[in-house]
N, C-alpha and C positions, 0 to 999 in steps of 0.2 A: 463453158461452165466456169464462174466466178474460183466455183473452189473446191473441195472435194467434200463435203456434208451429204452434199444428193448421193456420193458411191459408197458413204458406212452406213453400214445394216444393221441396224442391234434388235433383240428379240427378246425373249425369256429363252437362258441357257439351260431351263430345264426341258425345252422343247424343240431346242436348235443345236445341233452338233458344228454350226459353226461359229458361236460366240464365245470370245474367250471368256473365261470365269478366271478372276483372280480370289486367291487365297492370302489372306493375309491378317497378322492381329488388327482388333478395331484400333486400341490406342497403345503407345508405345512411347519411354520416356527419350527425350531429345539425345540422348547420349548412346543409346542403344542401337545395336544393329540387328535387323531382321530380316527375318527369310520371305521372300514373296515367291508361292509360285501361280505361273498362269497357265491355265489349262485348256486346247481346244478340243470339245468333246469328250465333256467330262460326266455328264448323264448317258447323251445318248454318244456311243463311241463314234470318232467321225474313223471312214475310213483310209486306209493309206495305202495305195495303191497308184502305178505307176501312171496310169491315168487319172487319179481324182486324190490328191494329197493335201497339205495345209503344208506350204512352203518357208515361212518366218513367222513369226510374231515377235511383237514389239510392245515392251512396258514403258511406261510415262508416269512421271508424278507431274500434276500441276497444285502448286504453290497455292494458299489464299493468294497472293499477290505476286505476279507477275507470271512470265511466260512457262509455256510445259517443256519438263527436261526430260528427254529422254537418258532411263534408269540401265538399260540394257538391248539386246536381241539376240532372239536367236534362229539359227536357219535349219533347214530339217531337211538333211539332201538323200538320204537313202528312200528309196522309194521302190524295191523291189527289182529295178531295172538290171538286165542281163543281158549278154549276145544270146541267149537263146531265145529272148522272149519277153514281152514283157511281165512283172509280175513273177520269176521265175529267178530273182535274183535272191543271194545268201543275206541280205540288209534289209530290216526295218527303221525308220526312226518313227518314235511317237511325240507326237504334239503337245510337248511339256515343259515348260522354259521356267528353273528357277536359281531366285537372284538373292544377295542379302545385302541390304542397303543399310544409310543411317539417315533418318529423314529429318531435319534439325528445326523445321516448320510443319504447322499442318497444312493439310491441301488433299488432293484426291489419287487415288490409283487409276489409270485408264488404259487400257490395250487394246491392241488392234493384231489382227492375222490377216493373212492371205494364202 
């Protein structure tokens, strides 16, 4: 495979618990800093369990003009796991990554989880 396009999935996140959803104002002046956050499983809850988790995601702004920067990430390592078991651990994290930027151009928000 050339590139990775064929392995990102995108859907309607009101239908897929695994698409990120970002929040964020539509417009914002050049000087300003704002809070973005992104959300996996935001209608329908996704679940987090020591078998089946959402392990990172990652914000990106791409520019009208030139390459995507990535904004931040974050990683999501509790996942329930114990010696007794799995699932049976004192630790949840939940799938919600947020950031406050100054964005000095326009261009787009795009995330990605796994």
């Amino acid at each position: 495979m050339s590139d990775f396009a064929g392995l990102i999935k995108t859907a309607d996140w009101k239908a897929e618990k695994h698409v990120p959803v970002i929040e964020a104002p539509d417009t914002v002046g050049a000087a300003d800093f704002v809070t973005i956050t992104v959300t996996v499983g935001k209608e329908i809850r996704h679940p987090n369990t020591t078998e089946h988790f959402i392990n990172w995601i990652e914000l990106f702004f791409k520019p009208e003009e030139g390459p995507a920067i990535s904004l931040g990430r974050a990683e999501f390592s509790a996942h329930g796991e114990s010696a007794k078991g799995a699932n049976q651990g004192p630790a949840y994290t939940d799938p919600v990554f947020a950031t406050r930027v100054q964005l000095k151009a326009s261009g787009t928000l795009q995330a990605l989880s796994y």
